[in-house]
C-alpha positions in Angstrom: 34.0 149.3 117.1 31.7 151.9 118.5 28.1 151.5 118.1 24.9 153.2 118.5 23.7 152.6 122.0 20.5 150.5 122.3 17.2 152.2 122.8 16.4 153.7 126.8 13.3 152.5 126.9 12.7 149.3 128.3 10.3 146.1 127.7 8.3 147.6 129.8 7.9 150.8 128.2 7.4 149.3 125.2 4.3 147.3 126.9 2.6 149.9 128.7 -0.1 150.4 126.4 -1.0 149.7 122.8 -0.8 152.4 119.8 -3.8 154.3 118.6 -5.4 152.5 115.4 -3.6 148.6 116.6 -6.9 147.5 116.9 -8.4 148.7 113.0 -4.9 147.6 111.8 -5.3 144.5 112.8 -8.3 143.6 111.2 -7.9 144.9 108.5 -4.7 142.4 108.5 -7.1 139.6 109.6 -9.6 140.6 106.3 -6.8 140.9 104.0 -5.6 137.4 104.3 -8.4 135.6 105.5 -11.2 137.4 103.8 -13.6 134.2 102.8 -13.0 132.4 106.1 -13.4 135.8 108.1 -16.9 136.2 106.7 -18.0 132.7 107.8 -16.8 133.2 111.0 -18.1 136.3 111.7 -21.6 135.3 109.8 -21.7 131.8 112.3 -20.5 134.0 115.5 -23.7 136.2 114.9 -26.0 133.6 114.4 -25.0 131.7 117.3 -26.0 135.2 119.4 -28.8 135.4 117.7 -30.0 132.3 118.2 -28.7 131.9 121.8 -31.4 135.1 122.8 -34.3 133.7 121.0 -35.0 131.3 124.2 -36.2 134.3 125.8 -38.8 134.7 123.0 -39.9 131.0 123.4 -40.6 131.8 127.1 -42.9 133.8 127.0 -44.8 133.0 123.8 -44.7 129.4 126.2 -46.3 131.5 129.1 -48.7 132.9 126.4 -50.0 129.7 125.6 -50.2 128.1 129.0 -51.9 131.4 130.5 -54.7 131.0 126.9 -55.1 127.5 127.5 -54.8 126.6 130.9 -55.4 130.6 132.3 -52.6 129.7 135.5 -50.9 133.0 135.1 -54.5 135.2 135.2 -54.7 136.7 138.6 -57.3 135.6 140.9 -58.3 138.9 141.4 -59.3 138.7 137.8 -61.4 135.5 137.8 -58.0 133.3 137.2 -58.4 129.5 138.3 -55.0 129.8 140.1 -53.2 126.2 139.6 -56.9 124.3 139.0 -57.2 125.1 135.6 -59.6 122.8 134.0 -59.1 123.3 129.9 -58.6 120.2 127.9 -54.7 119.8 127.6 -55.7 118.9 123.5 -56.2 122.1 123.0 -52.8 123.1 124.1 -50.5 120.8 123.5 -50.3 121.3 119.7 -49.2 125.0 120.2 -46.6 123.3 123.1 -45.2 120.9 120.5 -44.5 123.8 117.7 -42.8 126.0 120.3 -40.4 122.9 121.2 -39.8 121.3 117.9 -39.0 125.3 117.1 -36.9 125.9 120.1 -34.9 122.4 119.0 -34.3 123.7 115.6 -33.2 127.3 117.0 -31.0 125.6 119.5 -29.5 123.3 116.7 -28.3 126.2 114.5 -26.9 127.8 117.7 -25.2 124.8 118.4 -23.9 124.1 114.8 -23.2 127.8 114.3 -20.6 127.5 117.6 -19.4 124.5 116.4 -18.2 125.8 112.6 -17.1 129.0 114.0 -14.5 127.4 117.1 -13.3 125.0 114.3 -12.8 127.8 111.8 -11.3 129.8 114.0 -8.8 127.5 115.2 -7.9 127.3 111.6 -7.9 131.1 111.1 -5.9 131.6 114.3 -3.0 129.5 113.7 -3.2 131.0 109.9 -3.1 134.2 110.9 -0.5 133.3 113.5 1.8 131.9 110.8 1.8 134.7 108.0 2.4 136.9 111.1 5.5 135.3 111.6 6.8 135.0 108.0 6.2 139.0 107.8 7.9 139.6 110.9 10.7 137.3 109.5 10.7 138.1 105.9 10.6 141.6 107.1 13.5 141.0 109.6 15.8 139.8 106.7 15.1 143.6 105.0 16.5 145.2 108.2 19.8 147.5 108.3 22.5 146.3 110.7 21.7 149.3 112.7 18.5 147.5 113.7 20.0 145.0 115.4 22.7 147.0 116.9 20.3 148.8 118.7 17.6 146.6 119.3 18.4 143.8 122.4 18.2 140.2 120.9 15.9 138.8 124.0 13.7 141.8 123.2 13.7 140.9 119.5 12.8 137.3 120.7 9.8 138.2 122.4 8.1 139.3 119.0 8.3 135.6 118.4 7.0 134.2 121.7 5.7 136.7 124.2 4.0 139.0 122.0 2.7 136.1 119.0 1.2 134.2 122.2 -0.6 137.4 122.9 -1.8 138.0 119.6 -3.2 134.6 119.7 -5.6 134.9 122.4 -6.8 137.9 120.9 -7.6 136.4 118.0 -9.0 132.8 118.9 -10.8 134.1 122.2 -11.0 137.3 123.2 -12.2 139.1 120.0 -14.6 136.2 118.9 -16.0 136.7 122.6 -16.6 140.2 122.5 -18.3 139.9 118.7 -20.9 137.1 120.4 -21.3 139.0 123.7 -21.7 142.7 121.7 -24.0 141.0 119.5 -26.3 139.5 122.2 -26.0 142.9 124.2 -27.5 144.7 120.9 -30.2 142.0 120.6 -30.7 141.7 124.2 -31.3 145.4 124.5 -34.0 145.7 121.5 -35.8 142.6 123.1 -35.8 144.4 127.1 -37.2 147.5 125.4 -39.7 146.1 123.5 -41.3 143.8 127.0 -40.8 146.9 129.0 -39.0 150.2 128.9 -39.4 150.7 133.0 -37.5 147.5 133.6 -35.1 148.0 131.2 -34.0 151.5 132.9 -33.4 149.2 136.1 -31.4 147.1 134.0 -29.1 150.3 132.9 -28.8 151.4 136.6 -27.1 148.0 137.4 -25.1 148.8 133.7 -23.7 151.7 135.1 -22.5 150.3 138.3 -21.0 146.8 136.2 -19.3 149.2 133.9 -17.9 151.5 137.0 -17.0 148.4 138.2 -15.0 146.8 135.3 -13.3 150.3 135.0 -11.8 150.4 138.4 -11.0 146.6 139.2 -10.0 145.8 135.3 -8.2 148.7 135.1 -6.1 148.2 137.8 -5.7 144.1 136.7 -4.3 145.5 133.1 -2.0 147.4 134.6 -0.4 144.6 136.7 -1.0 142.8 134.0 1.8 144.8 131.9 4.0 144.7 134.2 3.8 141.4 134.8 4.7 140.8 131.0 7.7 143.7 132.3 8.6 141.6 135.0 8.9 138.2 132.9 11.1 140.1 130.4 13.1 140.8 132.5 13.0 137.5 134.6 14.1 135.8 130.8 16.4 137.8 130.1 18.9 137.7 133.1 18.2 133.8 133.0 19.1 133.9 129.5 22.7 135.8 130.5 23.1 133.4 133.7 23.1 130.4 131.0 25.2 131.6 128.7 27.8 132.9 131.2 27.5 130.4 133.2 31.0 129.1 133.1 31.9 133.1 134.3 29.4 132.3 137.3 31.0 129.2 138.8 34.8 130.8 138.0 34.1 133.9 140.0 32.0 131.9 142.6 28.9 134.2 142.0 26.4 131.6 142.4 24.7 133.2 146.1 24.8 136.8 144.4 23.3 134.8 141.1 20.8 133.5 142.8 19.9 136.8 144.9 19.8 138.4 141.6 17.0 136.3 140.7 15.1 136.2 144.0 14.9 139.7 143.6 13.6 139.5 139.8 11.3 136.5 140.8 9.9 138.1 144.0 8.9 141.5 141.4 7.0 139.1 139.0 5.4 136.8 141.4 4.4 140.3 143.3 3.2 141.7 140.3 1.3 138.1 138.7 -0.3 138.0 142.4 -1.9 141.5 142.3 -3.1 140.8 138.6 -4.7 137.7 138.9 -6.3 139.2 142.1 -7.9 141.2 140.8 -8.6 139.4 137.5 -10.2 137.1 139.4 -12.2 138.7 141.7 -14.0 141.1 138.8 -15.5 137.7 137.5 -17.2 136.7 141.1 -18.6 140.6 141.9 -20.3 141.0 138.2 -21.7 138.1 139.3 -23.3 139.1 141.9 -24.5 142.4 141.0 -26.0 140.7 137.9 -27.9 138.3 140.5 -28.6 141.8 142.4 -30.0 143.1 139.3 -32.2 140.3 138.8 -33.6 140.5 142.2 -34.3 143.7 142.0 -35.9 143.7 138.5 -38.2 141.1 140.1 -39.2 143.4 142.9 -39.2 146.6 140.9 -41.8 144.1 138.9 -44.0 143.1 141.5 -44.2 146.9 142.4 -45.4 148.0 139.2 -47.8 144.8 138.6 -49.3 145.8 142.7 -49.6 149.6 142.0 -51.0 148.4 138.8 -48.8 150.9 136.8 -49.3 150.4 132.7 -46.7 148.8 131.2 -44.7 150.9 128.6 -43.2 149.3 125.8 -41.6 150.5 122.3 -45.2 150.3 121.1 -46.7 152.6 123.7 -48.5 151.9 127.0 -49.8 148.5 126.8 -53.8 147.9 127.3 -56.5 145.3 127.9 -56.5 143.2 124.9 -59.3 140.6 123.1 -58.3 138.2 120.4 -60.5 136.9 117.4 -62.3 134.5 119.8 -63.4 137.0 122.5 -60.9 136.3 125.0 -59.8 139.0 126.9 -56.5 139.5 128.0 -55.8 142.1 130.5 -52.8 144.3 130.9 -51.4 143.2 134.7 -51.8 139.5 133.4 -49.9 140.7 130.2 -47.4 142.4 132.4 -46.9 139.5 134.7 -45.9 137.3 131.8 -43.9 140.1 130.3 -42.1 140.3 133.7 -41.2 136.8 134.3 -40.1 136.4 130.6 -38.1 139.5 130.9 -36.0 138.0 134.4 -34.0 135.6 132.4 -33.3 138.3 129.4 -31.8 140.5 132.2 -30.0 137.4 133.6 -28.8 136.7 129.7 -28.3 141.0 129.6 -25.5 140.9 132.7 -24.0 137.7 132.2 -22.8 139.0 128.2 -21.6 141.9 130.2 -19.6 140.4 132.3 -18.2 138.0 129.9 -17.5 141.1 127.7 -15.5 142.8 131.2 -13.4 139.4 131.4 -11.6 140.2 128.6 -10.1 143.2 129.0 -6.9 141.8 130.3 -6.7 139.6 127.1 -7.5 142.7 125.0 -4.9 144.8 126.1 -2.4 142.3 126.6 -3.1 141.2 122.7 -3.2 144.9 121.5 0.1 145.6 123.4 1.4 142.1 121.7 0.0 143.3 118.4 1.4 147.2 118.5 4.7 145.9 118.9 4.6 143.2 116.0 3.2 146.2 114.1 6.3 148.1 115.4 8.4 145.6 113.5 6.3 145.2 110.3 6.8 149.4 110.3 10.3 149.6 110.1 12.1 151.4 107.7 13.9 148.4 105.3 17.2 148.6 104.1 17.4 151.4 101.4 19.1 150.0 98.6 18.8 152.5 95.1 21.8 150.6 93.6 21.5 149.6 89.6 24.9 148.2 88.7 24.7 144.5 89.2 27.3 141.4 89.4 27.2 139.1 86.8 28.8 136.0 84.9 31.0 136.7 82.4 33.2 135.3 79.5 36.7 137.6 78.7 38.1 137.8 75.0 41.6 137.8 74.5 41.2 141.2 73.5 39.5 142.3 76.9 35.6 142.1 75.4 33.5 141.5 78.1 30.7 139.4 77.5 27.5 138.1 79.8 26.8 134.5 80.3 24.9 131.9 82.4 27.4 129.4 83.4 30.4 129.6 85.3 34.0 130.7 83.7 35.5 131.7 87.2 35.2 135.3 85.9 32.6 138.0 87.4 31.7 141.6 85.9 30.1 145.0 87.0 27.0 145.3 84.4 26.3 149.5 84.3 23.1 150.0 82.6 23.3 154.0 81.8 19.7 155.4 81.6 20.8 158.7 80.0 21.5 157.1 76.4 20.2 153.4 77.3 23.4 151.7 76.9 25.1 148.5 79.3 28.7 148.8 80.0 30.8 145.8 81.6 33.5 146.5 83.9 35.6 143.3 85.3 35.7 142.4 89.1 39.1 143.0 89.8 38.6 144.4 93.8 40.2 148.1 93.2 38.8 149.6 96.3 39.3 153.5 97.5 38.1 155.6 100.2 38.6 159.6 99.5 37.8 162.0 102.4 35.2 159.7 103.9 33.2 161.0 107.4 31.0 158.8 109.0 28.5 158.3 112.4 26.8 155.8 113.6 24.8 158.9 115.0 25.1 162.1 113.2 25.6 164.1 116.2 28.8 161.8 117.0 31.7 161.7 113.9 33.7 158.0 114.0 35.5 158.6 111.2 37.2 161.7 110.2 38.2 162.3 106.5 39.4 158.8 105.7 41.4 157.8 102.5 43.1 154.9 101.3 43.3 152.6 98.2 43.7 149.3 97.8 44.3 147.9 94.3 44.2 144.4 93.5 46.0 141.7 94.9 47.4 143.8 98.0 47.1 143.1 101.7 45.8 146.0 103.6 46.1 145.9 107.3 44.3 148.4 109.9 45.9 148.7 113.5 45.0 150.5 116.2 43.1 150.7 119.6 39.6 149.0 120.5 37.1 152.2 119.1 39.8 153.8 116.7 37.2 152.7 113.4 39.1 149.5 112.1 36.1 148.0 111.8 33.7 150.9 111.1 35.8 150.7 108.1 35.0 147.4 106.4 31.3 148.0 107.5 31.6 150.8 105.0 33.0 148.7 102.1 30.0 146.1 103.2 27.2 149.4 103.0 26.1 148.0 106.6 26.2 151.6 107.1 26.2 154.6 104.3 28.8 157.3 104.5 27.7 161.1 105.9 30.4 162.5 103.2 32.9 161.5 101.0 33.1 158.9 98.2 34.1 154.9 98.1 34.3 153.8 94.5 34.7 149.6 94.0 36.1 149.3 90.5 36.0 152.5 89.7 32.2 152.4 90.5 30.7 154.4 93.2 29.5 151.7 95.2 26.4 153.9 96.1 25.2 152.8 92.9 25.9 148.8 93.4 22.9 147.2 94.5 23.6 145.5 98.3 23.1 141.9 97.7 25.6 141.7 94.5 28.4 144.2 96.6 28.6 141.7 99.6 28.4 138.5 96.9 31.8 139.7 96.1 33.1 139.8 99.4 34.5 137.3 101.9 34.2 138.0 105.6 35.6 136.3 108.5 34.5 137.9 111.6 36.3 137.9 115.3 32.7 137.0 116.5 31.5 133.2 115.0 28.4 132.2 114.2 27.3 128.8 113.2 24.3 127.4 112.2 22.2 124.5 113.2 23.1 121.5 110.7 26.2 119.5 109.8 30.1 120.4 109.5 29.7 120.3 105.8 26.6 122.7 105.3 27.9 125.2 107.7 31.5 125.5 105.1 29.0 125.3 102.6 27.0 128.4 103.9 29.8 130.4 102.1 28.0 129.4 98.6 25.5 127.1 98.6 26.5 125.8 95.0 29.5 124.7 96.0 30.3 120.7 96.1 31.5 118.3 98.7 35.2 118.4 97.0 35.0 122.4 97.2 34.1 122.5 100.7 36.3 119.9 101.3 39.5 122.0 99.5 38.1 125.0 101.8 38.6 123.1 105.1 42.1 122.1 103.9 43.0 125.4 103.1 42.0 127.1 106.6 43.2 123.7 108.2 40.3 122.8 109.5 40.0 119.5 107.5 42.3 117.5 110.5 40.1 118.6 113.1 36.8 117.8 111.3 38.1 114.2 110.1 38.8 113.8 113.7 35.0 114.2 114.6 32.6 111.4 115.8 31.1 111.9 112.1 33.3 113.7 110.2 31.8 116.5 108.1 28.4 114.9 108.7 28.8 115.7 112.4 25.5 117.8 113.3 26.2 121.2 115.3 24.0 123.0 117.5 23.8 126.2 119.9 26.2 127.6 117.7 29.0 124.8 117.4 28.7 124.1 121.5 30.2 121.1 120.8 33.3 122.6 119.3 36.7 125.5 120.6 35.9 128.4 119.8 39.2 128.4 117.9 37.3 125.3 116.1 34.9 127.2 115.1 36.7 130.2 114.0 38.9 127.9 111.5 34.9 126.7 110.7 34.7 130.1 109.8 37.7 130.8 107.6 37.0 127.9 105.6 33.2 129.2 104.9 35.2 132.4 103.4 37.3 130.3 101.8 34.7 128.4 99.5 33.2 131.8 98.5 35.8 132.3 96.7 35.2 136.6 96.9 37.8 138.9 94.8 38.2 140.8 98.2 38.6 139.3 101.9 37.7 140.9 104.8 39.7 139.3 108.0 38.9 140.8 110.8 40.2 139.8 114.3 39.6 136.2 112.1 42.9 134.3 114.2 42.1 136.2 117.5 41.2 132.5 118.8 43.3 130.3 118.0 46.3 129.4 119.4 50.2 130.6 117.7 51.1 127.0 116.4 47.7 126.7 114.8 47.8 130.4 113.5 51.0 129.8 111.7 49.6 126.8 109.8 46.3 128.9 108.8 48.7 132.1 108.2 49.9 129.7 105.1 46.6 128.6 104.3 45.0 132.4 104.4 48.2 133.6 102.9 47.0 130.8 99.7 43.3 132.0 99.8 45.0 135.7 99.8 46.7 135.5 96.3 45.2 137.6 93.6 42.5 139.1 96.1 42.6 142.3 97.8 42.3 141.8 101.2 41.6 144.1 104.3 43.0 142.7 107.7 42.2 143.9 111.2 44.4 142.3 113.5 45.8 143.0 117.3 48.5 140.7 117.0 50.8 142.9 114.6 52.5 139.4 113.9 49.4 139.0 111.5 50.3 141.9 109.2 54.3 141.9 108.9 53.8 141.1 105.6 50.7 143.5 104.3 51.7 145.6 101.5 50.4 149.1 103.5 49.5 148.8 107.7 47.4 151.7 108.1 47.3 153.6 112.1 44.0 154.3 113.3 43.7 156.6 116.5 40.5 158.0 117.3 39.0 157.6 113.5 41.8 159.0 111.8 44.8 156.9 109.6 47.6 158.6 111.8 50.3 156.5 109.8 50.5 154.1 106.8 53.5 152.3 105.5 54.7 149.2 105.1 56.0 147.1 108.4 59.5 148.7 108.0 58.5 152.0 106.7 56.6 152.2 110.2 59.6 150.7 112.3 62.2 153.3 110.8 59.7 156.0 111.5 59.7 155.0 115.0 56.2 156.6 116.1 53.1 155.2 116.8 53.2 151.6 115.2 57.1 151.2 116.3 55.4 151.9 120.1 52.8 149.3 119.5 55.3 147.0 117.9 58.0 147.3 120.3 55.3 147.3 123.7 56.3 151.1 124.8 52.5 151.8 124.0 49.8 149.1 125.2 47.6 148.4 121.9 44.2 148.6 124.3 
């Protein structure tokens, strides 16, 4: 069948850079389900800054005290006793003792805060982490087919892993470390202006050459950074195709080009991991030292301004000579000294929230990118479905009265609610299908199938032959709505099936596919995937049916044999009859076979041609077969060349016409 072509762009494209409004969307995400323990958090987080930059307070109201009581700070110059001050320690150490026992309860909180705040958002984080998955999943179960026909599975995957992981250390790290670093910055900022305005324009200067800084070198580590997450995409994904063709690998004897392949994808993500972590790692150690720069040269611009005896200048004004209540007078250098030496380890508290703020960058952008595309997901467009006309239960009168019930009776009806008058109509599944004029595209630019007709009343055995790409199967995805028709009309029933909500259309239909898929879990549960109502004894009946009972019996448990990696254990003809026998226990009006005895063997298909020919009676049933063995005995064989029926007919209506199907049938004309 032809499908839509997957997407051009690559991981990588997909990772170079998060979308405008991630970020707000995001958090707003975070508020909505996590409102009451966002608050706390947030609430702890700024305490904890707070609290962590009112040491610098404490230091100097500590330099205060010493310099009143003991006068070591006063300059000699000034009459200052230098370090022979000769004041009773009494009448200091009660003022000593309430700055500690103040600092000990500021640091407690700060402590406490940091502690509720990691533990909560730990909690928060692997909340958040989980209803992000059952979105993506629950929102992944609304998709159309189309999504996944053009959307690579290992790129699916990465939602999952790559970009989840991502999305975690945003959350748990990198966006509660730049609310506590922002935090301090703002507090930091208030408390440099208000010791001294002159210093705290040295402290910008440095600023401006941190942030020029962080732009160039963390610039240039996100960047590698994304394409080292490129690089590891596609490192996974060609390991992902080596394992599962593996067996192709050793026939061809490609393991030297295999493992040149990879070299060549390795040496690319160790080049680019190199050159990230470079410079990731080299941003921490040069903040560092300009901060210790800065600090150097605060002290000096200090000492400058304290020698040239230059006022100091503070949100208050100019600061002068001062006298308290007891006549003790203060002067403006000595209150400029203190001021400086309190305001050295603000500035060293200033640069080091800075840096911490620069370090995570890479974290940000990788989590943003992580986040855009999870968001990417959460935005698709879900399955449209405007269907009304549901399946249901039903009892028959003798005299054909149709009437809805809970429990089973083996029959099933079409309810029509009719919103003109406000009436309910109930039409009997019977599986009368028809197809008039129908054009269709997987892309509109690009017809498949050209003005399509065809019936199929119940009880008959359709057949569709024809090359790979003529629309056999484009067909049935049709009859399933996996795709909606671009013209035309397919009534079920007599119903337009337009109007038939999804879910109840494919409950009455069976499919066996060329392509198996089997689920993780035992024999019986994967027959019993077909309808998870049905008993032991009906799955049991199934397997018998599609022959697959002698095989199962056969296995080290039976039908409580567990299967995993998709039946690995198991033929693929195995798990085909697997397959058939999960059709069979549905139990559907109409069948859908499609390529469903392309794998397994003639002497086995002859046994499961009885059994399928048994689960056939009374059904409509549409086969798509290459082996035109298969469909001798199908009441029409439709031709399909190039998304047009060419010829229908039954097997010797198409022999005596000796055209396309006699060619295919006799081998003149190869079927691919």
């Amino acid at each position: 069948m032809p499908r839509p072509m997957p997407p051009r762009s690559s991981k990588a494209g997909t990772r170079q850079k998060a979308k405008k409004g991630t970020l707000k969307r995001l958090l707003s995400m975070l508020f909505k389900q996590n409102k009451k323990l966002m608050i706390v958090i947030i609430a702890c987080i700024i305490l904890a800054a707070i609290t962590g930059v009112s040491s610098s307070l404490f230091l100097k109201n500590l330099l205060n005290v010493i310099n009143e009581g003991l006068g070591y700070i006063k300059p000699v110059s000034e009459g200052g006793k230098g370090l022979t001050g000769s004041q009773a320690l009494d009448e200091v150490i009660p003022s000593l003792i309430t700055i500690f026992v103040a600092m000990g309860v500021v640091y407690l909180i700060q402590v406490l805060s940091a502690f509720v705040y990691t533990r909560l958002g730990a909690i928060l984080t692997q909340r958040f982490l989980h209803q992000t998955r059952t979105s993506v999943f629950n929102k992944m179960q609304s998709l159309p087919i189309k999504y996944f026909d053009t959307h690579k599975t290992g790129d699916i995957m990465s939602v999952y892993t790559n970009d989840t992981d991502a999305l975690r250390q945003l959350v748990s790290q990198s966006l509660p470390s730049l609310l506590s670093a922002s935090i301090s910055v703002i507090t930091l900022l208030v408390l440099m202006f208000s010791y001294s305005i002159w210093l705290s324009l040295v402290i910008f200067a440095g600023v401006f050459v941190m942030f020029k800084v962080t732009k160039t070198i963390g610039g240039k580590s996100a960047n590698y950074f994304m394409k080292q997450q490129a690089a590891l995409g596609k490192e996974e994904g060609f390991i992902e195709e080596m394992m599962q063709g593996g067996k192709v690998i050793k026939v061809f004897c490609h393991e030297e080009e295999s493992k040149k392949d990879f070299d060549e994808k390795n040496e690319e993500l160790c080049k680019m991991a190199t050159k990230a972590n470079t410079f990731a790692n080299i941003l921490m150690p040069i903040m560092g030292n300009i901060g210790n720069i800065l600090y150097i040269f605060v002290a000096f611009v200090g000492g400058l301004l304290v020698t040239f005896k230059i006022p100091n200048l503070t949100l208050s004004g100019f600061v002068r000579d001062t006298v308290d209540e007891s006549g003790v007078v203060t002067s403006a250098t000595t209150a400029f000294i203190i001021t400086i030496m309190a305001f050295l380890p603000v500035s060293r508290q200033f640069t080091s929230n800075i840096s911490q703020s620069s370090q995570q960058i890479n974290s940000i952008v990788l989590g943003l990118a992580g986040a855009s595309r999870i968001l990417d997901v959460l935005d698709e467009t879900p399955e449209s479905d405007n269907g009304y006309v549901t399946l249901v239960r039903c009892r028959i009168a003798d005299d054909g009265t149709i009437t809805e019930c809970e429990e089973r009776t083996g029959h099933w009806a079409w309810k029509h609610p009719h919103k003109a008058d406000g009436t309910v109509t109930y039409t009997e599944l019977k599986g009368d299908i028809q197809m008039f004029n129908v054009d269709f595209g997987y892309v509109p630019e690009k017809i498949v199938l050209h003005d399509v007709s065809l019936y199929a009343h119940p009880g008959q055995k359709v057949a569709f032959v024809g090359a790979t790409g003529a629309g056999k199967t484009t067909i049935t995805n049709l009859i399933n709505r996996f795709y909606d028709i671009a013209d035309g009309k397919i009534r079920y029933d007599g119903i337009n099936i337009n109007k038939i909500k999804k879910p109840d259309l494919r409950r009455s239909l069976g499919i066996v596919l060329q392509d198996t898929n089997l689920f993780t879990g035992t024999v019986m549960e994967n027959i019993r995937y077909g309808r998870l109502s049905a008993s032991d004894e009906e799955c049991i009946a199934a397997a018998k049916l599609s022959y697959a009972d002698d095989f199962i019996t056969r296995l080290p448990e039976g039908y409580n044999t567990m299967l995993t990696a998709d039946g690995g254990n198991l033929s693929q003809g195995q798990r085909q009859l697997l397959s058939i026998a999960r059709a069979a226990v549905k139990d559907a009006p109409v069948m859908i076979l499609d390529e469903a005895t392309s794998s397994i063997d003639t002497r086995t298909e002859a046994l499961v041609q009885k059994g399928t020919d048994k689960l056939m009676e009374g059904r409509t049933v549409f086969i798509i077969a290459h082996r035109l063995s298969t469909v001798q005995n199908s009441n029409v064989i439709m031709v399909l060349e190039l998304g047009k029926i060419i010829e229908r007919g039954t097997h010797e209506e198409l022999i005596a016409k000796r055209q396309k199907y006699y060619q295919l049938y006799t081998g003149a004309f190869e079927l691919e």
